[in-house]
C-alpha positions in Angstrom: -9.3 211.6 -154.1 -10.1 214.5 -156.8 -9.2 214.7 -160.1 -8.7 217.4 -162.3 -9.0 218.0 -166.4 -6.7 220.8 -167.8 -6.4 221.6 -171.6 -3.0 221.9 -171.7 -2.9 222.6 -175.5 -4.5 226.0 -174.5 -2.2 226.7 -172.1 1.3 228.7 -173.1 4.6 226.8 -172.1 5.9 229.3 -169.5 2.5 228.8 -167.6 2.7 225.1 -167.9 6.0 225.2 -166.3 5.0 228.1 -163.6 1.9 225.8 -162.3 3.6 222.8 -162.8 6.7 224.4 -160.2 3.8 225.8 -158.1 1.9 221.9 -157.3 5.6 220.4 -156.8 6.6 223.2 -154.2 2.8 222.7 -152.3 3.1 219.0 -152.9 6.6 218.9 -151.1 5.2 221.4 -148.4 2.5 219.2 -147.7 4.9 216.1 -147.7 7.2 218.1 -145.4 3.9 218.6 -142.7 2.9 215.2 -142.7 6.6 213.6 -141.5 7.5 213.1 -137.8 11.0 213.4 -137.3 12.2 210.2 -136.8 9.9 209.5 -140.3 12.6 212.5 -141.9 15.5 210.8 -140.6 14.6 207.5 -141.8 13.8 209.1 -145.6 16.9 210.8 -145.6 19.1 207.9 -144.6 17.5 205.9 -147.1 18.4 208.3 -150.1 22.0 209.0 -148.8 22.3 204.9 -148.4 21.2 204.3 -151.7 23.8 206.8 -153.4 26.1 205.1 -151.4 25.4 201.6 -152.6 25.3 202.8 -156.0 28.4 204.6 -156.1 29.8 201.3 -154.7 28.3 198.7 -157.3 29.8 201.3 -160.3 33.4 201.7 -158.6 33.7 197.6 -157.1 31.1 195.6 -159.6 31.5 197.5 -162.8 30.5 194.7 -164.6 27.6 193.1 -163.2 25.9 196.5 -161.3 22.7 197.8 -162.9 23.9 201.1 -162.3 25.8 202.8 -165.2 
């Protein structure tokens, strides 16, 4: 594990926001590489599942579901 110290402060906002877009794209990349396919299937049913069960607790258990 690395770690890295930036001065931010030093730093205008558009380049913040350009570096910050450019480790989000290479971390996704790099997620995207280290999946098997049945791993990718497995992630994305989880995420559809989950909107699924929220949208469910809002529209049946509006009154006891965490999700607002």
């Amino acid at each position: 594990m690395w770690s890295h110290v930036v001065n931010l402060s030093a730093m205008s906002d558009e380049k913040i926001y350009e570096m910050h877009q450019k480790l989000t794209n290479v971390y996704w990349e790099e997620k995207k590489k280290s999946f098997k396919i049945s791993t990718k299937s497995t992630y994305y049913l989880q995420r559809v599942l989950g909107k699924i069960t929220r949208e469910l607790d809002k529209r049946f258990f509006p009154k006891i579901s965490k999700y607002k």
